[in-house]
C-alpha positions in Angstrom: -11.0 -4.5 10.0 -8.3 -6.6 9.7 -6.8 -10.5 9.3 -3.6 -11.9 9.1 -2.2 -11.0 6.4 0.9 -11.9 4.3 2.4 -9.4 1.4 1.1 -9.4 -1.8 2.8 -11.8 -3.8 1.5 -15.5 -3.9 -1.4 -15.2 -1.0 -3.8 -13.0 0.5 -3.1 -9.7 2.4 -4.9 -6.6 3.9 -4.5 -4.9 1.0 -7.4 -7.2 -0.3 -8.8 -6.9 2.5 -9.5 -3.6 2.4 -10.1 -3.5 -1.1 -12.4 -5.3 -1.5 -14.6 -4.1 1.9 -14.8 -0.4 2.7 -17.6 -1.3 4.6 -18.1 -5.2 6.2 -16.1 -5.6 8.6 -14.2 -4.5 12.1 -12.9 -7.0 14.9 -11.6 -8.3 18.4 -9.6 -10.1 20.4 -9.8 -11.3 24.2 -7.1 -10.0 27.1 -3.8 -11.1 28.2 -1.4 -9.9 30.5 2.0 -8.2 28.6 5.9 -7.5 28.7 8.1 -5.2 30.1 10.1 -2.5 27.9 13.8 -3.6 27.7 16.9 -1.3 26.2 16.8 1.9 24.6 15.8 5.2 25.3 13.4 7.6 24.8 15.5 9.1 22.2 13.8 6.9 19.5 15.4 3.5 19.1 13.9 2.2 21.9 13.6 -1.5 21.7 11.7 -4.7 22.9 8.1 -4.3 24.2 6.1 -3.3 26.9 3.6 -4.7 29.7 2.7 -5.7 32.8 2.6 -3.3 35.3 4.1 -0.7 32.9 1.7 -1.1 30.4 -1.3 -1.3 32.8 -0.3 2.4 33.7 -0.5 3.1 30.0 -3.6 1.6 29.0 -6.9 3.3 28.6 -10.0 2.3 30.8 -12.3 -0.7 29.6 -16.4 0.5 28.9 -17.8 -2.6 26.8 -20.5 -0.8 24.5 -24.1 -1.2 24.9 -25.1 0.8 22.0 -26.6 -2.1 20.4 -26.5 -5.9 21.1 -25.0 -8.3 18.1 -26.9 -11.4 17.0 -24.0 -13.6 17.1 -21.5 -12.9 20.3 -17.7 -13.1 20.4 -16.7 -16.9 20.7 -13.1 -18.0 20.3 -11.9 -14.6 19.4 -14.3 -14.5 16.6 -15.7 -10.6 15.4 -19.2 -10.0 16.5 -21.8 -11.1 14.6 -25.1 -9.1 12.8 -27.5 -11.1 10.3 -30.2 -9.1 10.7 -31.8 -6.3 8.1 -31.1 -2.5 8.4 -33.5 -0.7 10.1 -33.0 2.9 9.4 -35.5 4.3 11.9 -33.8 2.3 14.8 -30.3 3.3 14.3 -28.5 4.0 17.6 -26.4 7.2 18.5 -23.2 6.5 19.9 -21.8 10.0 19.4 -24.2 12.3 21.9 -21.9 15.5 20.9 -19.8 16.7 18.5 -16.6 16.8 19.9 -14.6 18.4 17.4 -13.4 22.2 17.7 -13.5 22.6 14.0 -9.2 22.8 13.7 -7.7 21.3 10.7 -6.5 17.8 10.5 -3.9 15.7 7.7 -4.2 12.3 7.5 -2.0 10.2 5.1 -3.2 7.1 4.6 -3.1 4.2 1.6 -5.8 3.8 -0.5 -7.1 1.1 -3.1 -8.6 2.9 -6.3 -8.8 6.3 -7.6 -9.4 9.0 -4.6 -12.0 10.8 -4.8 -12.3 14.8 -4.8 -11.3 16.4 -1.1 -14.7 18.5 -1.1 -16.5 16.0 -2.0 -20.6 15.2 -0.2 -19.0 12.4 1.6 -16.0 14.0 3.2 -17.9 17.2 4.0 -20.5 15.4 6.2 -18.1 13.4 7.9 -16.3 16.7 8.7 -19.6 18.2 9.9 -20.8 15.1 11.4 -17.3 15.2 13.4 -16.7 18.8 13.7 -13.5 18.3 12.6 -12.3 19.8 8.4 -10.1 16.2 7.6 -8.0 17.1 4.7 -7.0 13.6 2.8 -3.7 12.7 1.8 -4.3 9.4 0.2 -1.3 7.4 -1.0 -1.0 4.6 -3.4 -1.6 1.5 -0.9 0.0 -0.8 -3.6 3.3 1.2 -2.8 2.9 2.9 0.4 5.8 1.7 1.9 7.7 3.9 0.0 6.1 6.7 0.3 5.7 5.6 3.9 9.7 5.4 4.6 10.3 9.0 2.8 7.6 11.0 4.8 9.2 9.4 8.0 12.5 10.5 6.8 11.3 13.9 6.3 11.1 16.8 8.9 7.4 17.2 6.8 4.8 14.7 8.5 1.3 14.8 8.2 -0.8 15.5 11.7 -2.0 11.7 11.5 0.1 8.6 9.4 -1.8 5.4 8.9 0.7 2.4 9.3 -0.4 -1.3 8.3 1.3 -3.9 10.3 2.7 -4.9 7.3 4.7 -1.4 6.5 6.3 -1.9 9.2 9.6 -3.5 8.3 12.9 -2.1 8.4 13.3 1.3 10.2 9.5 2.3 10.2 9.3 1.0 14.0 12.1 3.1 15.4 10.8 6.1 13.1 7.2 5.6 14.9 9.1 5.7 18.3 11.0 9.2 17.0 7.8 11.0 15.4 5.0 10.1 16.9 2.9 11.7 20.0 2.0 10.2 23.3 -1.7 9.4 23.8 -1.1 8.6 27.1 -2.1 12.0 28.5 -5.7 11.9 26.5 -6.1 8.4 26.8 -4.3 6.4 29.8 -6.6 5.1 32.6 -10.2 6.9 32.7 -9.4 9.5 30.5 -10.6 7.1 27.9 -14.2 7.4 28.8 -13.9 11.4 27.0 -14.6 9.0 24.4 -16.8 6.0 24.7 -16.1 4.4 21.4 -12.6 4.2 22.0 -13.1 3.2 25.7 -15.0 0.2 24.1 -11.8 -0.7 21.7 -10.7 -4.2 23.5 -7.6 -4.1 26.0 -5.3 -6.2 23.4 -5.8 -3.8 20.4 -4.3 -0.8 23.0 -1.4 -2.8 23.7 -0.5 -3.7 20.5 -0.4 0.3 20.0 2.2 0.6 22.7 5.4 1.9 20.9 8.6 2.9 22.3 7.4 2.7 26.1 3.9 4.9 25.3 0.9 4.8 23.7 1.3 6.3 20.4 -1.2 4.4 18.0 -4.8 4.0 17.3 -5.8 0.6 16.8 -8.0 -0.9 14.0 -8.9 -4.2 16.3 -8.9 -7.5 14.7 -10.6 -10.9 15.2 -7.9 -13.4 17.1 -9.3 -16.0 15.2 -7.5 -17.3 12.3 -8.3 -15.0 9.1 -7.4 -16.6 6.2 -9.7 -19.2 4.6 -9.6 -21.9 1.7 -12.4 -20.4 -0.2 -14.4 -22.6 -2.9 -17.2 -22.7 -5.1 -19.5 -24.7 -3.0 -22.0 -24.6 -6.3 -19.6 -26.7 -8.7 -18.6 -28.6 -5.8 -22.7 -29.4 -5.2 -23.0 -30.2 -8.5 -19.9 -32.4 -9.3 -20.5 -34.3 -6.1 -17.1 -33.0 -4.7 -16.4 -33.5 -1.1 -14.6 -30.9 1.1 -11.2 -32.5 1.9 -10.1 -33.4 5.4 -6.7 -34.0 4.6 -3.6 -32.9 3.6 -3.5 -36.5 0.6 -7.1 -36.1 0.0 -7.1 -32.5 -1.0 -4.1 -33.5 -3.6 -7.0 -36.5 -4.8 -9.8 -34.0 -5.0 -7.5 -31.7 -7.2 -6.2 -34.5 -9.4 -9.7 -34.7 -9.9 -11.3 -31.2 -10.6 -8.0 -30.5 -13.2 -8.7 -30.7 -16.7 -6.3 -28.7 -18.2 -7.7 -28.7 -21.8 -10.9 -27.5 -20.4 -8.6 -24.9 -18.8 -10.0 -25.8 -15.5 -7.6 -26.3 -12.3 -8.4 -27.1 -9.0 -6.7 -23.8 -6.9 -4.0 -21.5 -6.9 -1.1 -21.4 -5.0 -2.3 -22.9 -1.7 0.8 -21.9 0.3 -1.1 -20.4 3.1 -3.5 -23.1 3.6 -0.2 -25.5 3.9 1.0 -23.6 6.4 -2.1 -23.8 8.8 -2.8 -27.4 7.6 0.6 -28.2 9.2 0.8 -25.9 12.1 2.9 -23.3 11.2 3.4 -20.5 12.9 2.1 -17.0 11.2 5.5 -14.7 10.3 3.3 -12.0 8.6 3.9 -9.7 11.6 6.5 -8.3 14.0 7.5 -11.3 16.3 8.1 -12.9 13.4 7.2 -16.5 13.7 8.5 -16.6 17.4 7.6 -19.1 20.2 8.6 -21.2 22.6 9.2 -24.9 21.8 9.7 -27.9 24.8 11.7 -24.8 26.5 13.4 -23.7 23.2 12.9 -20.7 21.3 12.5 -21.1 17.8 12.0 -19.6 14.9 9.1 -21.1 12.1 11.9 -20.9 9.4 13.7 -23.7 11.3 11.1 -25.7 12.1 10.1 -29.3 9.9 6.5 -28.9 9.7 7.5 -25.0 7.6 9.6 -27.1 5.0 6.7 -30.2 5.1 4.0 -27.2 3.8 6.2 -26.3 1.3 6.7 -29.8 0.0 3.4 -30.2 0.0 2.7 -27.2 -2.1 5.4 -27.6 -4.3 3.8 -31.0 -4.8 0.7 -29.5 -6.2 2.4 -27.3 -8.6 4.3 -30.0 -9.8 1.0 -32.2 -10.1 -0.2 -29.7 -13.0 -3.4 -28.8 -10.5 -2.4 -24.9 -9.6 -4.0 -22.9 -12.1 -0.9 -21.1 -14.2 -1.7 -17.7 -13.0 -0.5 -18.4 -10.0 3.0 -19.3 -11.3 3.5 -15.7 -12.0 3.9 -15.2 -8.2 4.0 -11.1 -7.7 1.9 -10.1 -10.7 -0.6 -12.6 -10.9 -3.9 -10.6 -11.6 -7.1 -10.7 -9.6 -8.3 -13.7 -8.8 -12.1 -13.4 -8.6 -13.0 -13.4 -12.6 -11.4 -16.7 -13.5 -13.1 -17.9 -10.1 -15.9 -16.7 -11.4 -15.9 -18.3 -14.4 -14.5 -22.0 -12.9 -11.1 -21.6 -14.1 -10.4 -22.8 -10.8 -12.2 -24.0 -7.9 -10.2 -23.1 -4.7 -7.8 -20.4 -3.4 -7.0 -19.1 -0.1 -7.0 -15.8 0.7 -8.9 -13.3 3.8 -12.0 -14.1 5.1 -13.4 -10.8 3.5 -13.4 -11.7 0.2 -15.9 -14.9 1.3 -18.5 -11.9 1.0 -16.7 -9.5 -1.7 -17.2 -12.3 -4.1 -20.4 -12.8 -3.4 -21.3 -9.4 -3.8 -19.7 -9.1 -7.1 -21.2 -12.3 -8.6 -24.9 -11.9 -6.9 -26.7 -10.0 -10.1 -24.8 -11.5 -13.6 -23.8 -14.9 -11.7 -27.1 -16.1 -9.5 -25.8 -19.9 -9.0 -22.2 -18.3 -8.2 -21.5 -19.9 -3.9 -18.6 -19.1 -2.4 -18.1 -20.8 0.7 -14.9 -21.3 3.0 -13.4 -24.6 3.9 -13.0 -25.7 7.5 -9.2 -26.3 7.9 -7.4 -29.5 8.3 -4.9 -31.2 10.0 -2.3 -32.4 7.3 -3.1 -35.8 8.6 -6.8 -35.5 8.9 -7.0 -35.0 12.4 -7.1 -31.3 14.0 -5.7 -28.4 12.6 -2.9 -26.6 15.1 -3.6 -23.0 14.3 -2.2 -19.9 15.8 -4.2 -17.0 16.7 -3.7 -13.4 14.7 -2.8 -10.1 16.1 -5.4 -8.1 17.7 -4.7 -5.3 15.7 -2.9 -4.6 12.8 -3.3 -1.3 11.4 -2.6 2.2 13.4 -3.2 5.4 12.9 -0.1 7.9 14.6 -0.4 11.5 15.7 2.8 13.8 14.7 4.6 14.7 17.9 4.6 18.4 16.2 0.8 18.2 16.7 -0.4 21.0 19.1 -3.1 19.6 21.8 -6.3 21.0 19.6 -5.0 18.9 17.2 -4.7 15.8 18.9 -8.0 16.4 20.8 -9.6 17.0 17.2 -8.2 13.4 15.7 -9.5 11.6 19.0 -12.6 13.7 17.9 -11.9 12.0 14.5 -11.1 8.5 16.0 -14.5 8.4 18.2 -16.7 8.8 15.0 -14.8 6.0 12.9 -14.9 3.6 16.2 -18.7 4.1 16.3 -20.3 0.0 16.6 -22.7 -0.9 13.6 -26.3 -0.5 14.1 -25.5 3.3 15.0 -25.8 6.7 12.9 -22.2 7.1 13.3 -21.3 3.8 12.0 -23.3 4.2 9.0 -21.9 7.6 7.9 -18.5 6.2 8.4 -19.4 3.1 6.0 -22.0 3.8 3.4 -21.9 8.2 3.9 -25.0 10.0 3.0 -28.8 8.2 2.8 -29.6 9.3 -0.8 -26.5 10.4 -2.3 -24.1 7.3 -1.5 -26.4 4.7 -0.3 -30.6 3.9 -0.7 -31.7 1.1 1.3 -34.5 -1.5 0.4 -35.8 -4.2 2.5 -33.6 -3.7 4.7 -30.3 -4.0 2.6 -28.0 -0.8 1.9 -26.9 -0.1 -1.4 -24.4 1.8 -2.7 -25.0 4.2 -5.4 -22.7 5.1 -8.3 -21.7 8.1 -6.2 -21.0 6.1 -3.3 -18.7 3.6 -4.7 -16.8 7.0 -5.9 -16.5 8.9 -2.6 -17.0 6.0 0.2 -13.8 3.9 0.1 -10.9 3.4 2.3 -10.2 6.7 4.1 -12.1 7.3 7.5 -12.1 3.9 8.2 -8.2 3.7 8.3 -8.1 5.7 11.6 -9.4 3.1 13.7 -12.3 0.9 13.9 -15.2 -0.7 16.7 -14.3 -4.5 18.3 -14.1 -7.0 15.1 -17.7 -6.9 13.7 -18.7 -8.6 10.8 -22.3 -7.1 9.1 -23.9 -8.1 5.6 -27.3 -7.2 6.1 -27.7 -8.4 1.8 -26.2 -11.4 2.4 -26.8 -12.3 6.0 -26.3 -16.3 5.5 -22.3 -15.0 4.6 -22.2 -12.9 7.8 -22.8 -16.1 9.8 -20.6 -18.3 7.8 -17.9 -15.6 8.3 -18.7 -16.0 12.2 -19.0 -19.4 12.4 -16.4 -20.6 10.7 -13.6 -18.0 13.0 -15.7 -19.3 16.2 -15.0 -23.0 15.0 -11.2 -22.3 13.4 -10.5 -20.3 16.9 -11.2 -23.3 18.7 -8.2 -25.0 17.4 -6.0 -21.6 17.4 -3.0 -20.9 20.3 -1.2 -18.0 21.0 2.1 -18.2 20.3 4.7 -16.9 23.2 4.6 -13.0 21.8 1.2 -12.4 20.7 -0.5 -9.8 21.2 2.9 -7.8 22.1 4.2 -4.9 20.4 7.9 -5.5 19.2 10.2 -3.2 17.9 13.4 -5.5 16.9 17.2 -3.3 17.1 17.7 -2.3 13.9 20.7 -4.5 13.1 18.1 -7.7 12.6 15.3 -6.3 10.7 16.0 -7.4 7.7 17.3 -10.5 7.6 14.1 -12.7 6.9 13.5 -10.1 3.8 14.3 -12.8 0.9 12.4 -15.7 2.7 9.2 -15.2 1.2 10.7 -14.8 -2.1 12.5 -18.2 -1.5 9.2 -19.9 -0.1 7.7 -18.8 -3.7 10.3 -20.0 -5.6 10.7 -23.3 -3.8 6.6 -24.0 -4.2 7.1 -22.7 -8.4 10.0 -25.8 -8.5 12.8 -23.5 -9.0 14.7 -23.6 -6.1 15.0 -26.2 -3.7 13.9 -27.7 -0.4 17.9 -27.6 0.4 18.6 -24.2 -0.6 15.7 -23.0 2.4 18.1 -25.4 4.6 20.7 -23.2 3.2 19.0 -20.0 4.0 18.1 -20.7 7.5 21.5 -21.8 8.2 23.0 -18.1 6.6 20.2 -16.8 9.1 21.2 -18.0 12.0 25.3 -17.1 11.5 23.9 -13.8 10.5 21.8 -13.0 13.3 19.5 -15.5 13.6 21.0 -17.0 16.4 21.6 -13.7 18.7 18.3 -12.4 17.6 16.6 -15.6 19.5 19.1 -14.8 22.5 17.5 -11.2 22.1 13.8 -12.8 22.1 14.5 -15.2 25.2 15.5 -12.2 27.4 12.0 -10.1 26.9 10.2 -13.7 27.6 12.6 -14.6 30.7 12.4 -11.0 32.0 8.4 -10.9 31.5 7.0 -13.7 30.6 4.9 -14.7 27.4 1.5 -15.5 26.5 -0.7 -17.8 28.3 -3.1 -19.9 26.1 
């Protein structure tokens, strides 16, 4: 279940994501042909990527699911769609055996909140369900890169290591390459169809698992469709007469007119990420960074105008006085959602998860509470150019240490977590045991106090079904969610490297690590417009320049994606 995410400082990120949904939401992405591997060895600094004919050897077999049938299809690399109640009695099975030899498997992954106990009801009938004893290692996901880096660096690594697209800076790639098992044997070609759940995992999420020249990870797929969404309070807005803005000038109008500081209401928070999609930016949350082809020149988003035009823009609303003051804290600003709550302020972008978390949390002590998201604009009021996410982001790795029982035992693992909703398997996975974690009335689950202790982010980290997007309590959400990605996708291109797999030579990862940092402090008004100039031109004499040469041989070699 995963968007596009940036780190955790001004905007949105997975971390939320996740957070704040244990249970809504899984996703897709369409198919497109990929690149060959270039340089490196085996030996585990292989770079570049991998596709085309090498790939297609690689990847597993294709079996769409027909388990059970979504109310709202795929459109425009949207998830699927489910607005319907939960019927119990009609749940599907999409597991017919248990496939698990009852071995022992470690899984380190990050979690949000307090962990629950290992032997706890929810983790023992996932175990039995899979016939597989899952021991837990859950890490802190607020600073899981670190603990990420020094398990890699260690000769002691878990049987299975969770890694979030955006963990994987620095040497984390090359250290995936170095420790991780090949797949390939289980998975490559029909051998997929051992396991129907995975087989029905879309193409693109596979390749974006290929690492090093083999298939080491399990994908969590993810929507193509743009993920991150100016949310607002559609109620306020209703009742003040507001209009949703169209433009870049009359957003900065509407905002002039929400703020009244002495009534310590603003109009948003740091809007950075909604400036970047209202101007066309290109994503850099993820290996390529902000790559793609330009009127035949490759170019970076760093150097481009319409990356320092969003951050003019934003800058301008800070310096307006409209950007709620939390939001100048940058890294430690708190959590959003009770100053929302309470009006503070009226708009802020962040994942399209939150449209329902929000809802969730405000439906019992808030009943006129409406979150809704905001179509996105052109900066000029005509259409937006947006740029399609990643169709996957998160993996799941298997320790090249592992013996074969182990490895079949986490496919065993994977199968059950990649189960599609409307089935037994999916349900466990999400909401655990009927009666302990979850009752259900009128047809909407509920978690009990039990469940919101045991059922959180730990199965559902290993891998996932095609993007799916489920809220049988607040169905109308579920088909806004949809909706709005099948109306945002319309407008959203591939860039030249999507959907590859990139590991960059170690020598250029990390010389875009201060430009987020920068972006921030240009948007706060304490650096300048000029001192990004400045930056990007240090970039380029540093690296920026060969690392482009780098990029323009994997697309001249192999080709890019096709829109």
């Amino acid at each position: 279940m995963t968007p596009n995410a940036a780190s955790a400082s001004s905007g949105p990120s997975r971390r939320s994501f996740l957070a704040s949904t244990a249970v809504a939401t899984a996703a897709v992405a369409g198919g497109m042909p990929l690149l060959a591997a270039c340089g490196g060895s085996e030996g585990g600094s292989r770079d570049g990527t991998t596709s085309g004919k090498d790939a297609k050897k690689i990847l597993p077999a294709y079996v769409a699911s027909n388990v059970v049938t979504p109310d709202i299809p795929s459109k425009n690399g949207s998830a699927l769609g489910f607005t319907g109640k939960l019927d119990l009695a009609g749940l599907k099975t999409s597991v017919s055996k248990k496939l698990g030899k009852g071995g022992k498997v470690t899984i380190m992954a990050p979690f949000w909140g307090s962990p629950p106990k290992q032997n706890n009801a929810y983790y023992k009938a996932m175990n039995d369900l899979i016939g597989v004893d899952v021991v837990w290692q859950n890490q802190d996901g607020n600073t899981y890169d670190q603990k990420l880096g020094a398990v890699l660096a260690s000769s002691d690594v878990p049987d299975v290591v969770v890694v979030p697209g955006w963990n994987m800076g620095g040497k984390i790639p090359s250290a995936i390459i170095s420790k991780f098992a090949d797949l390939g044997p289980h998975l490559s070609g029909d051998k997929v169809k051992e396991y129907p759940n995975l087989a029905a995992i879309p193409t693109d999420a596979w390749r974006r698992s290929i690492f090093g020249g083999k298939l080491r990870g399990l994908p969590m797929p993810a929507p193509s469709a743009p993920s991150m969404v100016p949310l607002y309070r559609q109620d306020i807005f209703e009742k003040e007469g507001y209009e949703v803005p169209k433009s870049c000038d009359e957003f900065m109008s509407l905002a002039k007119e929400i703020t009244n500081a002495k009534a310590k209401r603003w109009a948003c928070l740091d809007m950075k990420w909604t400036a970047f999609q209202a101007f066309g930016v290109l994503s850099g949350s993820e290996k390529p960074l902000g790559w793609n082809l330009v009127d035949g020149k490759l170019v970076n988003r760093i150097e481009t105008e319409e990356f320092l035009e969003a951050l003019e823009w934003s800058r301008k609303l800070f310096a307006a006085g409209v950007v709620h003051p939390d939001s100048r804290m940058g890294k430690n600003a708190p959590d959003p959602g009770p100053k929302f709550a309470a009006g503070e302020f009226l708009i802020y972008p962040n994942n399209i998860s939150q449209w329902w978390g929000r809802t969730a949390e405000q439906a019992t002590q808030n009943p006129d509470f409406k979150i809704w998201g905001m179509d996105i604009w052109g900066h000029d009021g005509g259409d937006p150019t947006l740029w399609a996410d990643q169709p996957a982001g998160i993996f799941a790795f298997v320790s090249k240490k592992a013996s074969e029982s182990v490895i079949r035992d986490v496919l065993a693992v994977a199968n059950v977590t990649a189960a599609p909703y409307g089935t037994k398997e999916y349900m466990m996975t999400n909401y655990g045991v009927e009666g302990t974690h979850y009752t259900v009335k009128d047809g909407v689950p509920t978690k009990t106090d039990q469940g919101n202790i045991d059922v959180m982010n730990a199965y559902v980290m290993v891998t996932g079904p095609a993007a799916t997007i489920a809220h049988p309590d607040f169905p109308d959400v579920a088909k806004g969610q949809v909706e709005w990605q099948q109306r945002m996708g319309a407008f959203a291109k591939k860039s030249s490297f999507w959907g590859m797999q990139i590991t960059e030579p170690a020598r250029y990862t990390n010389l875009t690590n201060d430009v987020e940092q920068l972006e921030d402090d240009i948007v706060r008004g304490r650096k300048k417009i000029s001192d990004m100039q400045q930056f990007v031109s240090d970039w380029k004499s540093k690296g920026g320049d060969k690392l482009r040469d780098w990029y323009r041989k994997i697309l001249d070699e192999n080709g890019g994606a096709a829109n």
